[in-house]
SERO-4910 file (N, C-alpha, C, O; in steps of 0.05 Angstrom, whole numbers):
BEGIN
 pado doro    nc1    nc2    nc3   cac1   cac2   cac3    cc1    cc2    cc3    oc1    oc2    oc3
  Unk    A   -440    -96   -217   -444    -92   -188   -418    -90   -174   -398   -105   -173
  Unk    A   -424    -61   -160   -391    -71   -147   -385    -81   -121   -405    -84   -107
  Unk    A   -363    -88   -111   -356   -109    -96   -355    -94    -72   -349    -70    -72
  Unk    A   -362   -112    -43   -365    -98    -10   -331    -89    -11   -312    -95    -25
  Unk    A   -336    -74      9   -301    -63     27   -305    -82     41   -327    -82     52
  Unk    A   -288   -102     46   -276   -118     60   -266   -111     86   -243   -101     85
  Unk    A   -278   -114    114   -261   -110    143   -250   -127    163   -263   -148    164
  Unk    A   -230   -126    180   -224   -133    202   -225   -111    225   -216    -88    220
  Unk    A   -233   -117    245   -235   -103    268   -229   -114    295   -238   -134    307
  Unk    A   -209    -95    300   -194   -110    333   -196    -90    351   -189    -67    349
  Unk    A   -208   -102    370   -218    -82    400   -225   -105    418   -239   -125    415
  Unk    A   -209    -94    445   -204   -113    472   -236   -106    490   -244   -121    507
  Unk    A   -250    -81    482   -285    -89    487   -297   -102    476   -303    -98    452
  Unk    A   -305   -123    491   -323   -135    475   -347   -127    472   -360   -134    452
  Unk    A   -355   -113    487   -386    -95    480   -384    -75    450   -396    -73    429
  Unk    A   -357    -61    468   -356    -42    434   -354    -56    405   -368    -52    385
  Unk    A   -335    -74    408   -327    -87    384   -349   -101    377   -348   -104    353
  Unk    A   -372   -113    387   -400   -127    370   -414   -105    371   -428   -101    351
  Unk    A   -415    -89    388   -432    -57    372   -429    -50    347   -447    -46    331
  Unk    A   -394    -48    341   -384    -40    316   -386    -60    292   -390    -51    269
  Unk    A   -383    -81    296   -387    -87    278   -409   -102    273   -409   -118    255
  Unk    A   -437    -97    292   -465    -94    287   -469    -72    261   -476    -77    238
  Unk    A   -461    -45    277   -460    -23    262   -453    -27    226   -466    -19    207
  Unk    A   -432    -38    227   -419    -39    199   -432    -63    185   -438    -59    161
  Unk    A   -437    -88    195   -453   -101    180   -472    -90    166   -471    -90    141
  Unk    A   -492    -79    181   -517    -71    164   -515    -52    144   -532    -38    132
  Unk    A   -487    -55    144   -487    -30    121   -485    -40     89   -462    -46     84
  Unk    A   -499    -42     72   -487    -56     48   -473    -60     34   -472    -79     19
  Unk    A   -452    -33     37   -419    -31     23   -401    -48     38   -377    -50     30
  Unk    A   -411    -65     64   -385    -68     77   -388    -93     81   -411   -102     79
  Unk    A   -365   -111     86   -368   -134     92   -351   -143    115   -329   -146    104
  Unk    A   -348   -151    143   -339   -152    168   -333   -180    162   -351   -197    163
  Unk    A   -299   -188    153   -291   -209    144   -292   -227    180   -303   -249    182
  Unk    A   -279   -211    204   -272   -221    222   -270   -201    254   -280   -179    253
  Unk    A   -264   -206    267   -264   -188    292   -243   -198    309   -245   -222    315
  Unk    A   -219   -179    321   -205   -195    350   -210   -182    370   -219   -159    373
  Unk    A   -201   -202    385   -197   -186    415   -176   -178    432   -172   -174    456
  Unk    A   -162   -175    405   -132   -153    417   -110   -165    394   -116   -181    376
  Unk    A    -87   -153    398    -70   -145    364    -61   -179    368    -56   -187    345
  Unk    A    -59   -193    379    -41   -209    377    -62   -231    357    -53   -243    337
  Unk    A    -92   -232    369   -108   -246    355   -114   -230    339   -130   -245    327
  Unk    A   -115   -207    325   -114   -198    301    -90   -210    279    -96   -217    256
  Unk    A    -67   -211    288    -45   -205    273    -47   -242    269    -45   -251    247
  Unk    A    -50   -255    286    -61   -288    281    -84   -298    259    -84   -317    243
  Unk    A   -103   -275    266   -128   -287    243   -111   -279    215   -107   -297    199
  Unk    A   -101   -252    209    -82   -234    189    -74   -268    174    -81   -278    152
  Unk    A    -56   -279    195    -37   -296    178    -49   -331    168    -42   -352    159
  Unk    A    -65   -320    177    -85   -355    179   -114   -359    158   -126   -380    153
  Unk    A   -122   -329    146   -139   -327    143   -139   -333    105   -117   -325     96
  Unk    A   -152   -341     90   -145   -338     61   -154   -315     46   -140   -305     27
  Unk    A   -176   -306     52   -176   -275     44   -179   -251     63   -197   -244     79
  Unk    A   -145   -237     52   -150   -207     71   -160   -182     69   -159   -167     50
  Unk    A   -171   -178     97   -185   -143     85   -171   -132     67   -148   -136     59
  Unk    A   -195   -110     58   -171    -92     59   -165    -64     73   -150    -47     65
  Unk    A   -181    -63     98   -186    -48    117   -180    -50    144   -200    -38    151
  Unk    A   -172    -54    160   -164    -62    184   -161    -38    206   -142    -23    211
  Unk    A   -193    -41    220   -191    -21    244   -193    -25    275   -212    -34    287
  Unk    A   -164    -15    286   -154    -22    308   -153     -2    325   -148     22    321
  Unk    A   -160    -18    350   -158      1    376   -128      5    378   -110     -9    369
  Unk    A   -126     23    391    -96     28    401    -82     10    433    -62     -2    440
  Unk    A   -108     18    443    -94     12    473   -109    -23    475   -132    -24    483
  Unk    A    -97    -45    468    -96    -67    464    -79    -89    492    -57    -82    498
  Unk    A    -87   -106    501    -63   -124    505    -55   -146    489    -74   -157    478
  Unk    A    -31   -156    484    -18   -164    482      1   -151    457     25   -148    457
  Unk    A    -17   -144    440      1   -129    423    -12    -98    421    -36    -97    414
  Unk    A     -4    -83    424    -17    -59    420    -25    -53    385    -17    -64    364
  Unk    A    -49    -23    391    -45    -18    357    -23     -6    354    -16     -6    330
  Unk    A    -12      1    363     17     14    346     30     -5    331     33     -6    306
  Unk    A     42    -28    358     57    -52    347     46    -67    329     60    -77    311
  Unk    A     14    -71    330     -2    -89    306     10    -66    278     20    -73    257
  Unk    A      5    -45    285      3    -24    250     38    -34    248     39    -48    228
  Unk    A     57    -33    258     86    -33    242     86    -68    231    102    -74    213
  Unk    A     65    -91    246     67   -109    238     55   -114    206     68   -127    188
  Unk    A     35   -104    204     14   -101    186     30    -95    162     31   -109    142
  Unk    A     49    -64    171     55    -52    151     79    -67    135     88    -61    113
  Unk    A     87    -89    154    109   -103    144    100   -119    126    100   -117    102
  Unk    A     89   -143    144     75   -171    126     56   -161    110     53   -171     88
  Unk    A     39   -136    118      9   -135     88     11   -107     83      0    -93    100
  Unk    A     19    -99     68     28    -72     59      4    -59     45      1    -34     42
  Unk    A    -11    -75     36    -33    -77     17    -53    -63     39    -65    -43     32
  Unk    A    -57    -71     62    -78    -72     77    -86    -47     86    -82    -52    109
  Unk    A    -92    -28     86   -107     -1     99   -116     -6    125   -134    -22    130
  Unk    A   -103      9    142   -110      5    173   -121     39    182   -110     59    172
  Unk    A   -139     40    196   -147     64    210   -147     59    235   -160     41    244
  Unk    A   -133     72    247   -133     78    285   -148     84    297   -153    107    292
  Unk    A   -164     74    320   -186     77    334   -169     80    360   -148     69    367
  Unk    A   -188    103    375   -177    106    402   -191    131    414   -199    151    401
  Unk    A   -192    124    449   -194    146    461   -185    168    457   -200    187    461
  Unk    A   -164    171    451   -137    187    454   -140    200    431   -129    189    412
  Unk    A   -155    227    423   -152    238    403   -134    258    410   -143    280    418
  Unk    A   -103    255    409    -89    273    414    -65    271    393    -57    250    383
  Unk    A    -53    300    388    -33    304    363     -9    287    368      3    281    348
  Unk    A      1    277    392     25    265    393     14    238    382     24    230    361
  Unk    A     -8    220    393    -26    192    380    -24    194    349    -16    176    333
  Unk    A    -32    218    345    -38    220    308    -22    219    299    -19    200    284
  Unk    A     -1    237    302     27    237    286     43    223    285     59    224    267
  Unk    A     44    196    313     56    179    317     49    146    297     60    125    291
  Unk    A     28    156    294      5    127    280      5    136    251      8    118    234
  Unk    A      3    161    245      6    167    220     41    157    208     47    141    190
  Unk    A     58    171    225     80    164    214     94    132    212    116    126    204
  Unk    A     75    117    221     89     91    226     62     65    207     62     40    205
  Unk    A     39     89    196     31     82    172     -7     77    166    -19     67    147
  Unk    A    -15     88    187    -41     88    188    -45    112    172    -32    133    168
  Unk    A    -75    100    162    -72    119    136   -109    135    137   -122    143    117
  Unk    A   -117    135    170   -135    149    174   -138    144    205   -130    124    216
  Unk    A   -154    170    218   -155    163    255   -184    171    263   -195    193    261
  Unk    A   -194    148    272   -216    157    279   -218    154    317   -206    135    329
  Unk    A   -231    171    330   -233    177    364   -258    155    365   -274    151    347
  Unk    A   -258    143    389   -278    129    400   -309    132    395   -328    116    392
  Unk    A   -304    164    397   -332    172    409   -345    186    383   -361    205    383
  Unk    A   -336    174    367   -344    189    326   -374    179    324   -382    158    334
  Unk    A   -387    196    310   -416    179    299   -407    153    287   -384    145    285
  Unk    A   -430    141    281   -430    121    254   -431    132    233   -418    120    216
  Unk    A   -444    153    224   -433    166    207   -416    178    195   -418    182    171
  Unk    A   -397    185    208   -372    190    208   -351    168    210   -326    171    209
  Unk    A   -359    155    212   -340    124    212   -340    115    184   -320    114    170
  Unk    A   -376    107    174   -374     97    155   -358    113    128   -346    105    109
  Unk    A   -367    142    139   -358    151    112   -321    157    112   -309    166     93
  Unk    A   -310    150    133   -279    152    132   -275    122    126   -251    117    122
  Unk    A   -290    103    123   -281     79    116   -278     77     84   -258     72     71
  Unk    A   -311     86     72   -308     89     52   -292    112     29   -293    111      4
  Unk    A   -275    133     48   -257    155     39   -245    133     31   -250    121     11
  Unk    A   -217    124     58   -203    106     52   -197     83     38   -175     73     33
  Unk    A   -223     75     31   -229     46      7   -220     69    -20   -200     66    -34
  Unk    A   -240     95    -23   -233     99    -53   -207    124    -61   -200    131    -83
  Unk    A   -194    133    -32   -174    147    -45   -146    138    -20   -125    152    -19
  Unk    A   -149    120     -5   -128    113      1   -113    120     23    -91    113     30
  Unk    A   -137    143     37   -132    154     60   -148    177     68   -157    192     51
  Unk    A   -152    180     88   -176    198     98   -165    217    131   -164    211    155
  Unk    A   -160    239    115   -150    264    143   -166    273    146   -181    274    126
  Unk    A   -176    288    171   -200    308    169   -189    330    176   -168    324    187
  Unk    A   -193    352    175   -186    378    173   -169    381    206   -147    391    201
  Unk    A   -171    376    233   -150    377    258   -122    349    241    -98    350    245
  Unk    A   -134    332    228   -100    319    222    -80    329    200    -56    325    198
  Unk    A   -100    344    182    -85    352    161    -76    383    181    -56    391    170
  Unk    A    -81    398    198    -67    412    209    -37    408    230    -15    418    232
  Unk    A    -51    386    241    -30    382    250     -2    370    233     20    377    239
  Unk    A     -8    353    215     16    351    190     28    365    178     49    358    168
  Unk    A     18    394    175     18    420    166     42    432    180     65    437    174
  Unk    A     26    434    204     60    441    230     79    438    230     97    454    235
  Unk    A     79    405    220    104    388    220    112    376    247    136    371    251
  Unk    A     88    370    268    109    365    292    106    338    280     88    331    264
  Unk    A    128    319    293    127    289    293    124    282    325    122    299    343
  Unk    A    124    264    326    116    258    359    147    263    374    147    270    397
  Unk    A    166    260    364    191    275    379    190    298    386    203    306    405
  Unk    A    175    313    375    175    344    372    186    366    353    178    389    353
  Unk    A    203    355    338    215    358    308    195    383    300    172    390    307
  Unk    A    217    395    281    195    411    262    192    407    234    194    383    229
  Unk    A    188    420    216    187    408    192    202    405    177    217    424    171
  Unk    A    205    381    165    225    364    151    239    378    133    228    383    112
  Unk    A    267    387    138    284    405    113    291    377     96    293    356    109
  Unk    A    294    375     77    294    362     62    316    376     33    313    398     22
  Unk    A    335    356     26    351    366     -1    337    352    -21    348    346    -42
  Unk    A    311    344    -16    295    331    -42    290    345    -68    275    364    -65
  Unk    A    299    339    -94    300    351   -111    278    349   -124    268    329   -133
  Unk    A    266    378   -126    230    369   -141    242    370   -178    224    365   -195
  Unk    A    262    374   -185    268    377   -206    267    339   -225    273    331   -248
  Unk    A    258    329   -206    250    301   -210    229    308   -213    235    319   -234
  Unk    A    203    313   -210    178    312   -202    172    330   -225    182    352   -227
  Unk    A    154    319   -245    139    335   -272    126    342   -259    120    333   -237
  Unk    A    112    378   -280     92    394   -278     66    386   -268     53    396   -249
  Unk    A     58    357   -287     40    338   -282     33    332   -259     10    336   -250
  Unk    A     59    319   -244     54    307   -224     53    319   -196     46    309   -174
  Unk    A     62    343   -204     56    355   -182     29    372   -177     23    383   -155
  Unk    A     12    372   -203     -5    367   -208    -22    355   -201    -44    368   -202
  Unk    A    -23    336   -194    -19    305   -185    -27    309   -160    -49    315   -149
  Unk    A     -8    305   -153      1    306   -129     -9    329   -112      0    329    -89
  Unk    A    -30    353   -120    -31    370   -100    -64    359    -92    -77    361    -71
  Unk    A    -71    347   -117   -102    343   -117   -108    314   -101   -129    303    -95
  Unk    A    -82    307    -97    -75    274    -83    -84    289    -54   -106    287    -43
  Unk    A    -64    303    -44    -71    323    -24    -88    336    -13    -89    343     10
  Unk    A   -109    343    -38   -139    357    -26   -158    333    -27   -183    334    -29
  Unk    A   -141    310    -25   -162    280    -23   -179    281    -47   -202    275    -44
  Unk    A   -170    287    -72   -186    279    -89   -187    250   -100   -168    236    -92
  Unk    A   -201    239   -114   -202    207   -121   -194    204   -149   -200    224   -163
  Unk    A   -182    183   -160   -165    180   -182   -191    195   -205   -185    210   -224
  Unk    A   -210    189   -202   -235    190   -228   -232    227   -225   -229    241   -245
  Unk    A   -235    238   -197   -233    268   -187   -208    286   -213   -212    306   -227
  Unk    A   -182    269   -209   -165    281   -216   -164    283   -240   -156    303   -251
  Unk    A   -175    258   -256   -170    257   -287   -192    274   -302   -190    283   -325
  Unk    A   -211    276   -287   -229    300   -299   -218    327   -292   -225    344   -309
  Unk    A   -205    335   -274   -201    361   -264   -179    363   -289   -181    383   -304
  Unk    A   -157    342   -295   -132    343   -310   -139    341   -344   -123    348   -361
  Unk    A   -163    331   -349   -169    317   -369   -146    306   -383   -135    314   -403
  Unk    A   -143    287   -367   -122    257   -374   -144    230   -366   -168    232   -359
  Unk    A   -131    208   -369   -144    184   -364   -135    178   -342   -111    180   -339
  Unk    A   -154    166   -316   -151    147   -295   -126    137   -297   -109    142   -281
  Unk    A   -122    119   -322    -98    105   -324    -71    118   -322    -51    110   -309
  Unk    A    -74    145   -340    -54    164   -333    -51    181   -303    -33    196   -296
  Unk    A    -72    175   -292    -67    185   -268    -59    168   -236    -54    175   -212
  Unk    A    -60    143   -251    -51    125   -244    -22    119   -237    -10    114   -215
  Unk    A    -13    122   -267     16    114   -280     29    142   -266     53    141   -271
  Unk    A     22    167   -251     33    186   -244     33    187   -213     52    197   -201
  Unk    A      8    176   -196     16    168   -181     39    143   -168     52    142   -148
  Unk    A     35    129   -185     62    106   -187     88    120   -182    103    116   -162
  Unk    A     91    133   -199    111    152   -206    131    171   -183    155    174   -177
  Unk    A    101    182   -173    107    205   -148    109    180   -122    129    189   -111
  Unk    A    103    158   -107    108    138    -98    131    131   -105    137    117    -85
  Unk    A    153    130   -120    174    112   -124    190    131   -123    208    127   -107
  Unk    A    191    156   -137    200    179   -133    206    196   -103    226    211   -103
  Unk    A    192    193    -80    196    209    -55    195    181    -39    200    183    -15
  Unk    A    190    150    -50    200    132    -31    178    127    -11    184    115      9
  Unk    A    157    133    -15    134    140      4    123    100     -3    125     86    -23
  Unk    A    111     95     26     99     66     15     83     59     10     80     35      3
  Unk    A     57     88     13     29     90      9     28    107      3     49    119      2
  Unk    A      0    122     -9    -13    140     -7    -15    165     17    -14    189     13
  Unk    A    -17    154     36    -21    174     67      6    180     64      9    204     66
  Unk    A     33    164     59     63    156     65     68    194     44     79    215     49
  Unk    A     54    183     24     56    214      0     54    238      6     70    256      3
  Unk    A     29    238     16     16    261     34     30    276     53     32    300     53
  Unk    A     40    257     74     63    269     92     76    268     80     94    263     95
  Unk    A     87    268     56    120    279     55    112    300     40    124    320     47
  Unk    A     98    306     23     97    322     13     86    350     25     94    371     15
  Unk    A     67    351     49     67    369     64     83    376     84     84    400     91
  Unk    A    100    354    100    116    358    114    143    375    100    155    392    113
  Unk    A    150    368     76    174    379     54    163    408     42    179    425     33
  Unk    A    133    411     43    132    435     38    134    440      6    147    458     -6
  Unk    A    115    416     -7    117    409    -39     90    418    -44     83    429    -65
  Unk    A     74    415    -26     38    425    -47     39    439    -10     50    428     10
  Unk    A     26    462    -11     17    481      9     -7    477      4    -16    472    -19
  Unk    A    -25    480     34    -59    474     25    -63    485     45    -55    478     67
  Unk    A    -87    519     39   -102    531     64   -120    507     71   -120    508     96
  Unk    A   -136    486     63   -152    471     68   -145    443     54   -134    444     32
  Unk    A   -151    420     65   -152    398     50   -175    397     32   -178    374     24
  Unk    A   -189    410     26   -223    408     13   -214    433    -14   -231    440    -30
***
């Protein structure tokens, strides 16, 4: 039997935030470890608590600590943890800004439940979840400065056939079980190759991969699908 996704959820509504995680309770994959009411009591329960999500979905526009400031905290002390951004603000400078500083999916306010649950559960089994407006805008290359895309003297002459291999199917969000059948290699070897491409471009996650590798202009994709 396999085991719930584990959540934390921080939102300064209190209406929304027991809606949501009404919503997510009843769901049977999920398990709603805790709830705050803004980053600062998030980032408090984080350090007090003995078992951590491994999901953590935060509003953006927060007091005391914002989600921005909670995600660079997160990404420091629990690196482990998968955070998705919740917010009014579905706009490309929000995305790119949250993406780059380590959220590793974005969901808008006003999303079904259906569309929630199933970006929760993307992110439990491959580590990150873009939907077709974020993987465009990554594509671009803007960063929230306005930047364009990352020239880079990165040498892919590091990077095996394999893994770039790898790595493009990492990109069309496929799931480790996805790739080793497409590759006919083992999980484990597709494992030991993502490790690889991670330590290799310096990336700290999965999503961390993704942007660099599309921003550098290493796997090109008419579609993420």
């Amino acid at each position: 039997m396999s085991s719930k996704i584990t959540l934390a959820l921080a939102d300064d509504e209190l209406l929304f935030r027991q809606g949501l995680r009404a919503i997510l309770s009843k769901n049977e994959n999920f398990e709603v470890l805790f709830d705050a009411a803004d980053g600062l009591d998030l980032v408090t329960q984080l350090r007090e608590t003995c078992t951590l999500p491994e999901i953590v979905i935060t509003d953006l526009k927060m007091p005391e600590l914002n989600g921005v400031e909670v995600t660079k905290i997160i990404r420091e002390e629990f690196p482990e943890i998968r955070i998705i951004a919740l917010t009014s603000y579905f706009s490309k400078p929000f995305i790119l800004n949250m993406i780059s500083i380590g959220a590793v999916a974005y969901l808008a306010k006003n999303s079904t439940p259906k569309l929630m649950i199933k970006t929760i559960k993307e992110v439990a089994s491959k580590g990150f979840y873009y939907d077709d407006t974020v993987f465009k805008y990554i594509q671009e290359g803007l960063l929230s400065t306005g930047e364009r895309k990352v020239k880079s003297p990165f040498d892919t002459s590091f990077i095996s056939k394999r893994e770039m291999e790898v790595l493009e199917l990492i990109c069309r969000q496929h799931t480790t079980p996805e790739i080793a059948e497409k590759l006919f290699i083992s999980p484990r070897t597709v494992e030991g190759h993502r490790t690889n491409l991670l330590l290799k471009t310096e990336s700290k996650n999965i999503a961390g991969l993704v942007v660099f590798a599309l921003q550098r202009e290493l796997v090109k994709l008419d579609s993420p699908y």
